[in-house]
C-alpha positions in Angstrom: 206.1 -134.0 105.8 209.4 -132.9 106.7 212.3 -133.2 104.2 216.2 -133.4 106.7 218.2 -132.1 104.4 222.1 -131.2 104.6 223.7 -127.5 104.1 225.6 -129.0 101.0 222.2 -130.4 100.2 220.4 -126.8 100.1 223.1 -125.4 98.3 223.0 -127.9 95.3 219.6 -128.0 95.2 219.6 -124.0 94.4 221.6 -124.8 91.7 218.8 -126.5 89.1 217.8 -124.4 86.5 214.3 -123.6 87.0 212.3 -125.7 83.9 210.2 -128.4 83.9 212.8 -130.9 82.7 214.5 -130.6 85.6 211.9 -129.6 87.9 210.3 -132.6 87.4 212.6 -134.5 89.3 211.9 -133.1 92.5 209.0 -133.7 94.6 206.8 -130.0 95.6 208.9 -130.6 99.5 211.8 -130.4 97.7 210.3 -127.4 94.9 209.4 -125.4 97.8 213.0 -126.2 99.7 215.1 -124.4 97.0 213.0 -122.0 96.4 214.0 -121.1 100.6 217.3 -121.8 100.4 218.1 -119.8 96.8 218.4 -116.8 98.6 221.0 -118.4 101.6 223.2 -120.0 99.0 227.0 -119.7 99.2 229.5 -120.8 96.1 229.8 -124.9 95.3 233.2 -126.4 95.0 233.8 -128.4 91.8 233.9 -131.8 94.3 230.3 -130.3 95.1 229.1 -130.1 91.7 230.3 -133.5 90.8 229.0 -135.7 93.7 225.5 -133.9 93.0 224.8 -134.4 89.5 226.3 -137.7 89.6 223.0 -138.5 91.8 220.8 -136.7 89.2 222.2 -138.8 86.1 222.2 -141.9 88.4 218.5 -141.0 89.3 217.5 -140.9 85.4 219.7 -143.7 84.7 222.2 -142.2 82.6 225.3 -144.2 81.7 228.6 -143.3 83.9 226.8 -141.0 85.9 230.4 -140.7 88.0 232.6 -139.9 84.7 229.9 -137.9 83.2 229.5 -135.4 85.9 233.6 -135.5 86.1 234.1 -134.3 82.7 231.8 -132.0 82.8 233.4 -130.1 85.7 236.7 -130.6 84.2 235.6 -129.4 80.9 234.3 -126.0 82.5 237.6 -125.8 84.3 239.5 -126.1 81.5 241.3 -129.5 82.2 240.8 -132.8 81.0 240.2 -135.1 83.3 239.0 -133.9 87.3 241.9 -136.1 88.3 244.6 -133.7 86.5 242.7 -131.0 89.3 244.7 -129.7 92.1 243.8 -130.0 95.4 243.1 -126.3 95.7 240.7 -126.1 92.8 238.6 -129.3 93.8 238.3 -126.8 96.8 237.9 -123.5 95.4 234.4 -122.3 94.9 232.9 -122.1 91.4 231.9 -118.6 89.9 228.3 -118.2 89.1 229.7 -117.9 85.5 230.8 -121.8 85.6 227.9 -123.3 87.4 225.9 -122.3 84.8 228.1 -123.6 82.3 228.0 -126.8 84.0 224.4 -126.9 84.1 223.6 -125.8 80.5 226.7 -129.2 79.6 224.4 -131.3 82.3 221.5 -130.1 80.8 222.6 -132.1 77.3 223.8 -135.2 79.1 220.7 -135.5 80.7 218.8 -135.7 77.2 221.4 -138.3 76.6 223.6 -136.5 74.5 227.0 -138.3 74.4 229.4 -136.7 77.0 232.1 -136.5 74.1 229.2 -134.1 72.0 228.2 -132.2 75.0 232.2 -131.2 75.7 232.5 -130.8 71.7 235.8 -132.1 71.8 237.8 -135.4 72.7 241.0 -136.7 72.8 242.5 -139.7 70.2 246.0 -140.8 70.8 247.6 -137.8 71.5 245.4 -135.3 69.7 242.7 -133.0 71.1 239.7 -133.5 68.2 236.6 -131.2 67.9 233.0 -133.5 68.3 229.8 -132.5 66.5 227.1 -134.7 65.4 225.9 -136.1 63.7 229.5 -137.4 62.6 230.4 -140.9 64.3 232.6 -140.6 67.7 235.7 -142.7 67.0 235.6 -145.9 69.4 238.3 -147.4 71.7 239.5 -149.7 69.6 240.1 -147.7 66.6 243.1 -146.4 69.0 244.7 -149.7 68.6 244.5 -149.8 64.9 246.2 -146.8 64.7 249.3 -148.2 66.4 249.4 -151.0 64.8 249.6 -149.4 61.4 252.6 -147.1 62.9 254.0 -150.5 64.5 253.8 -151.6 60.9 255.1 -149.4 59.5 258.5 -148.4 61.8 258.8 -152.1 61.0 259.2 -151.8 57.1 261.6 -148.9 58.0 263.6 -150.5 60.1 263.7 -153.8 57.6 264.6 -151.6 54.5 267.4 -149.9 55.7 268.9 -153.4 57.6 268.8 -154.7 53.6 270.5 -151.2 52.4 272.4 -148.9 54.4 273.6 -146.8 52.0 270.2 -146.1 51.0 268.5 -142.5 52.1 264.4 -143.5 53.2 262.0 -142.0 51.0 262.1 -138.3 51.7 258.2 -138.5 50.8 256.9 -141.6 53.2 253.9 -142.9 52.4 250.3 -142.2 51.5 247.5 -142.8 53.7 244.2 -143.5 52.1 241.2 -143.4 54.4 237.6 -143.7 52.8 235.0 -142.7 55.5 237.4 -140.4 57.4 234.8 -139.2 60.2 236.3 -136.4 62.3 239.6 -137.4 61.0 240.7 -139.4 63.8 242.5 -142.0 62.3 244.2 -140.2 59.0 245.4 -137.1 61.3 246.9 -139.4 64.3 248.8 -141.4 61.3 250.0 -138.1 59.8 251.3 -136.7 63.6 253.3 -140.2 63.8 254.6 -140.7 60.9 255.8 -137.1 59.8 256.9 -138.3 56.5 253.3 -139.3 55.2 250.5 -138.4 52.9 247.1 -138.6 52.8 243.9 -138.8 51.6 240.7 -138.8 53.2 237.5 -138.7 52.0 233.8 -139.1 53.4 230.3 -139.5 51.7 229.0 -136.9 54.7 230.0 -133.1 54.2 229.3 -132.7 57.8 232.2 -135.5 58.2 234.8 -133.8 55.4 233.8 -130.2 57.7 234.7 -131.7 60.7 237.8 -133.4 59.1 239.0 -129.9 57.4 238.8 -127.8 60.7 240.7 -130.6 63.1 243.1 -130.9 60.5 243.4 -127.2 60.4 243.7 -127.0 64.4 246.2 -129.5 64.3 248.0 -127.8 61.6 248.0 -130.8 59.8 246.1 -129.2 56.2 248.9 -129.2 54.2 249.8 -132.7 54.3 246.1 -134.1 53.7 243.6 -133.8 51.0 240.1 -133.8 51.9 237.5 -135.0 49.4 233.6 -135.2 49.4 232.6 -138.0 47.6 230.5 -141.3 48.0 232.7 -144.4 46.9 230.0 -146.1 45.9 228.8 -143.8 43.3 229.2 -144.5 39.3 232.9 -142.9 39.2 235.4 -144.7 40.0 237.4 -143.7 43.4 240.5 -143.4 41.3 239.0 -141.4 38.2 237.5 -139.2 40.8 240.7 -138.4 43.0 242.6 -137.8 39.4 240.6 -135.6 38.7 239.4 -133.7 41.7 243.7 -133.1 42.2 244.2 -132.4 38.8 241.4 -129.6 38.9 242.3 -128.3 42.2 245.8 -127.8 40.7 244.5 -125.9 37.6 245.5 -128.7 35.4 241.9 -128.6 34.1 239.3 -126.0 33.9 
């Protein structure tokens, strides 16, 4: 049986990893192919990479095979989106270094990791958060609750000082509670727009409150948010244990 296969063709195929998850997807034509054409391979551009494994999650029926494949090459590059690439690196051959970086992150989509776990990071509003399950990825919408709540408040600004305008705004702002705080998406965008606030954030997950710490820590965001593990729903009260968890933290008690 004879397999027509393109140059671009032999020089992707090289590029699976040799295992059986993988291997399985190729008929022995194909298994005997790369193993020929390893040897002739020349570098992949990143446009390469992309149109090939977009084929490979399409084949195993992977959700947006196109945009998974794009990050990923992206992500390797160090950009964000494989839109923000120039021209020239679309072009530019890959380094073996970075194909196999792309393969390993393919390698994780393809056991249907989500793309914003295999990348370990993703963006919320304007902030660049680290991802690790098993704590939730924040959804679209949560986005638009976040503006709406700075909306809000600009609007309570803007009202106060219409009905006094000799009055200074409160030098403190306000305080943000969040119960269930995730990676922090929501309590650390609020903080970042509205530079006057406070918050608290707490999470039943320590994974979650981990997560929260170090993104608020990246974001350099620590000092204006207190972190607490604690589930809500336990015998103490939420306010007898925030009281009290402040209180010790400040040395007030022993």
């Amino acid at each position: 049986m004879k397999v027509p296969v393109s140059a671009l063709y032999r020089k992707l195929l090289c590029l699976l990893p040799h295992n059986g998850l993988l291997d399985s997807l190729l008929n022995p034509h194909h298994c005997l192919l790369r193993q020929y054409s390893c040897s002739k391979t020349d570098l992949v551009t990143p446009a390469d990479l992309v149109s090939y494994w977009k084929g490979v999650f399409k084949a195993n029926e992977i959700p947006e095979a196109q945009a998974s494949s794009e990050y990923i090459v992206s992500h390797v590059l160090g950009a964000k989106t494989f839109q923000s690439l120039s021209a020239v690196s679309i072009s530019t051959p890959l380094s073996a270094k970075q194909q196999d970086e792309v393969q390993q992150l393919c390698l994780k989509r393809l056991q249907r990791m989500p793309v914003q776990y295999v990348l370990g990071e993703w963006d919320f509003q304007d902030l660049t958060l680290k991802m690790k399950p098993p704590v939730f990825i924040p959804r679209p919408e949560t986005e638009e609750l976040v503006s709406l709540v700075v909306d809000d408040e600009y609007k309570k600004l803007s009202s106060a000082r219409c009905k006094d305008i000799w009055q200074p705004p409160d030098p403190l702002g306000p305080v943000i509670l969040e119960i269930g705080c995730g990676s922090g998406a929501i309590v650390l965008s609020l903080l970042r727009k509205l530079p006057q606030s406070r918050a608290i954030a707490i999470d039943k997950l320590e994974a979650a409150v981990n997560l929260t710490k170090e993104n608020a820590e990246r974001l350099q965001l620590q000092k204006r948010v207190k972190i607490l593990h604690h589930d809500v729903f336990s015998s103490k009260s939420l306010s007898y244990f925030i009281y009290h968890r402040t209180r010790r933290e400040r040395g007030d008690l022993s």
